[in-house]
C-alpha atoms as an extended CHARMM CRD file, in Angstrom:
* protein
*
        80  EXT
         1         1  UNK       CA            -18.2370000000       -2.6920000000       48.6220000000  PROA      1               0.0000000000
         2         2  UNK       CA            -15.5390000000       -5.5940000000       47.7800000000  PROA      2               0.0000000000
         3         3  UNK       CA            -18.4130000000       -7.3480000000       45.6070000000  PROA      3               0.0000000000
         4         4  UNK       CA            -19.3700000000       -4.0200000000       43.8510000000  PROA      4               0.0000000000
         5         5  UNK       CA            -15.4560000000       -3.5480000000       42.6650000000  PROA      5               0.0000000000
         6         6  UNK       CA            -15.3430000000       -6.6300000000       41.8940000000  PROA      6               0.0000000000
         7         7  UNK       CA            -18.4300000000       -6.4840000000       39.4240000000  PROA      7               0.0000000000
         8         8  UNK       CA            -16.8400000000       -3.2030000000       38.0090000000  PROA      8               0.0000000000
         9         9  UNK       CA            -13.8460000000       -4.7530000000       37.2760000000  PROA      9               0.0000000000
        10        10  UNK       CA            -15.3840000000       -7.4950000000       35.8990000000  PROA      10              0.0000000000
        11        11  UNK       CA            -17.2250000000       -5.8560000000       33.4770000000  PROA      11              0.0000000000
        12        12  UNK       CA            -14.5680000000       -3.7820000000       32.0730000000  PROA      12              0.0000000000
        13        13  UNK       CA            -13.0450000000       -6.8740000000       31.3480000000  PROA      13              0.0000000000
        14        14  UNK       CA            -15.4250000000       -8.0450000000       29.2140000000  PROA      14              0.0000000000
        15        15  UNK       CA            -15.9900000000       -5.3420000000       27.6140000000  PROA      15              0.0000000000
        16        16  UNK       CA            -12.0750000000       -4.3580000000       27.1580000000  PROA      16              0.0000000000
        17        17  UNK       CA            -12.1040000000       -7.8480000000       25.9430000000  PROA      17              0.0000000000
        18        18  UNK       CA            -14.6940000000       -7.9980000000       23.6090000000  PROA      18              0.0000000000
        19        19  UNK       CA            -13.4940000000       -4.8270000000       21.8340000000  PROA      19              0.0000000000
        20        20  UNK       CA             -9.9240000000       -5.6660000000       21.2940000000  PROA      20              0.0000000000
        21        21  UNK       CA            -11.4450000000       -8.7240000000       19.7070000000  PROA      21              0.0000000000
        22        22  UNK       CA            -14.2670000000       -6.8310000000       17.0170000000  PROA      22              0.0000000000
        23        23  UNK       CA            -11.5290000000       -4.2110000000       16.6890000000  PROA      23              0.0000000000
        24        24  UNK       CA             -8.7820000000       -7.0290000000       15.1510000000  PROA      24              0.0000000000
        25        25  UNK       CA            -11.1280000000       -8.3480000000       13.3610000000  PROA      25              0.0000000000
        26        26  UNK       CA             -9.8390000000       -9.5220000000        9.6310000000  PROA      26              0.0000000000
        27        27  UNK       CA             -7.9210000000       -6.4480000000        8.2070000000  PROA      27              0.0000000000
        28        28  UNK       CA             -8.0160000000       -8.1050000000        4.9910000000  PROA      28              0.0000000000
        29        29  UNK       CA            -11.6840000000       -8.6880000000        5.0670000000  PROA      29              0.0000000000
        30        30  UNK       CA            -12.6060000000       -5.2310000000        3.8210000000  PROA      30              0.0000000000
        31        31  UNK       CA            -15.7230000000       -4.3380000000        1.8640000000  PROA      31              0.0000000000
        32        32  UNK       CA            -14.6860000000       -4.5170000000       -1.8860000000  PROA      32              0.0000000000
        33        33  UNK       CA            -15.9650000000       -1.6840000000       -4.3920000000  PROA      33              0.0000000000
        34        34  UNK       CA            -19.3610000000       -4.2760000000       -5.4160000000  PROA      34              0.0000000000
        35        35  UNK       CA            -20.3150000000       -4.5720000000       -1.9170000000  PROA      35              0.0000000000
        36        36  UNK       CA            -19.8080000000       -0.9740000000       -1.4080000000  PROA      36              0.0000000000
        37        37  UNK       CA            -21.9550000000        0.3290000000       -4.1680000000  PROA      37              0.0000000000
        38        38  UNK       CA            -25.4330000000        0.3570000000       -3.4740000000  PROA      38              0.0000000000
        39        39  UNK       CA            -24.4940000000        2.3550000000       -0.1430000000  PROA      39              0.0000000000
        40        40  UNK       CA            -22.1030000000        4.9980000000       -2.6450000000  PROA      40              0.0000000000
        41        41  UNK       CA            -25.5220000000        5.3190000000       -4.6580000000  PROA      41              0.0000000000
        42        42  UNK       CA            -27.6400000000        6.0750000000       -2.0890000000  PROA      42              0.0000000000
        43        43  UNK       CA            -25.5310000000        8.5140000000       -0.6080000000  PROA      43              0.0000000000
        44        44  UNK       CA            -24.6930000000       10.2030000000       -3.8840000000  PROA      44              0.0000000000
        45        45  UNK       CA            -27.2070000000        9.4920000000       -6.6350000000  PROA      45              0.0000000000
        46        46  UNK       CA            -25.4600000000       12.0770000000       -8.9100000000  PROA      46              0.0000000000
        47        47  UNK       CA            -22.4640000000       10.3440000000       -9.4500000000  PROA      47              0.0000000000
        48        48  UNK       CA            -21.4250000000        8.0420000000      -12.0980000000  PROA      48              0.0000000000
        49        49  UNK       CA            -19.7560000000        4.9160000000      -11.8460000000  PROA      49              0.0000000000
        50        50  UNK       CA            -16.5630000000        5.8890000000      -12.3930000000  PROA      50              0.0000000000
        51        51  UNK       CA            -16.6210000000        9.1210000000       -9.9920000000  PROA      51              0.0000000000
        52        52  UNK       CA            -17.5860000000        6.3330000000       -7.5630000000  PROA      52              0.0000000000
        53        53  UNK       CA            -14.8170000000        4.2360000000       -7.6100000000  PROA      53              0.0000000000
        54        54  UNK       CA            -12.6090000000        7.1450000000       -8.0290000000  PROA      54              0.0000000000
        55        55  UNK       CA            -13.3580000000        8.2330000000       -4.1610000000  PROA      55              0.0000000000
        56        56  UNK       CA            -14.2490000000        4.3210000000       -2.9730000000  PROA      56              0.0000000000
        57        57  UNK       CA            -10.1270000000        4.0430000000       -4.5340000000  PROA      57              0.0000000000
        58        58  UNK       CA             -8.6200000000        7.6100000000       -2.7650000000  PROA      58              0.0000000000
        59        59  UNK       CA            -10.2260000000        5.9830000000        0.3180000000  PROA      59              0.0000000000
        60        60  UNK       CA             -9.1810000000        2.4480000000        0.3680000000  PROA      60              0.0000000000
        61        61  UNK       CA             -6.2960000000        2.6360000000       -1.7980000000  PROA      61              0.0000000000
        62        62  UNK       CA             -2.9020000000        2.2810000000       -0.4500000000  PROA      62              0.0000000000
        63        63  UNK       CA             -2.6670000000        6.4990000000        0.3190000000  PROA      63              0.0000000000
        64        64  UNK       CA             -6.5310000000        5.9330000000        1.6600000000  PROA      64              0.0000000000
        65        65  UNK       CA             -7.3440000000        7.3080000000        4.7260000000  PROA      65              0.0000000000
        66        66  UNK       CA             -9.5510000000        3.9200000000        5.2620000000  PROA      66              0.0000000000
        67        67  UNK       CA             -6.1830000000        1.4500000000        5.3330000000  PROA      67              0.0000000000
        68        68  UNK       CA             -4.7300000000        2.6170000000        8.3710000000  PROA      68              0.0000000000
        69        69  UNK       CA             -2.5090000000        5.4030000000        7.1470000000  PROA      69              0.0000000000
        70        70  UNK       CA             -4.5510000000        8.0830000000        9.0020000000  PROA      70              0.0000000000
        71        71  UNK       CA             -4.5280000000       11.7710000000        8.3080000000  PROA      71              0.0000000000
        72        72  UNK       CA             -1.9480000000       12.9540000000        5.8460000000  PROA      72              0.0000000000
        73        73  UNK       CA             -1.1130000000       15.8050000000        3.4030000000  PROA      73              0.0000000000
        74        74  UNK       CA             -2.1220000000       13.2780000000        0.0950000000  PROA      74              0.0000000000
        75        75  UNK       CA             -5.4240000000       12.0060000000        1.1510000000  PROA      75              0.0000000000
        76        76  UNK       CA             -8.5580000000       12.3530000000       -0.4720000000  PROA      76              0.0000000000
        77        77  UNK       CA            -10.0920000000       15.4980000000        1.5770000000  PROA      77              0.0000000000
        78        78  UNK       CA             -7.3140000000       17.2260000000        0.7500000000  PROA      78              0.0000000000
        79        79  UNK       CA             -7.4510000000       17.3070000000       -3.3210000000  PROA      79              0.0000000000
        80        80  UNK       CA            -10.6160000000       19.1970000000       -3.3950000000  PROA      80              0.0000000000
C-alpha cells in the first residue's frame, strides 16, 4: 500500500511540476498578428485583412481578453 502512495504522489509531482513549468512559459513570447494569420484565414475566409487584425488586436491588445485581463465589461465579445 506504502509503495502505491508513494507512486501516486510521485506522479502528481511530476505532473504538478511539469505544468507550472509549460504554464510560465515566456509571457512575452506570444504569437504576433503574421504568425497568426493563416490560422485567422482558415477560420474565417470572409474576412479581410483589416477585419482580421481588428479582432487578432481586441484580443491581444492591452483590454484583450488573451493578455491576462480576463473577463470584463470592454472586451471584444461584448461590442457585438
Amino acid at each position: 500500500m506504502k509503495k502505491i502512495a508513494v507512486g501516486m504522489f510521485s506522479i502528481a509531482l511530476i505532473l504538478g511540476a511539469g505544468t507550472a513549468v509549460f504554464a510560465a512559459g515566456n509571457p512575452d513570447k506570444g504569437q504576433s498578428f503574421e504568425e497568426m494569420m493563416p490560422f485567422m484565414e482558415k477560420m474565417h475566409p470572409d474576412f479581410t485583412t483589416e477585419e482580421l487584425e481588428g479582432m487578432y488586436n481586441d484580443c491581444h491588445g492591452s483590454e484583450g481578453m488573451m493578455n491576462g485581463s480576463g473577463m470584463n465589461s470592454e472586451n471584444m465579445m461584448s461590442k457585438f
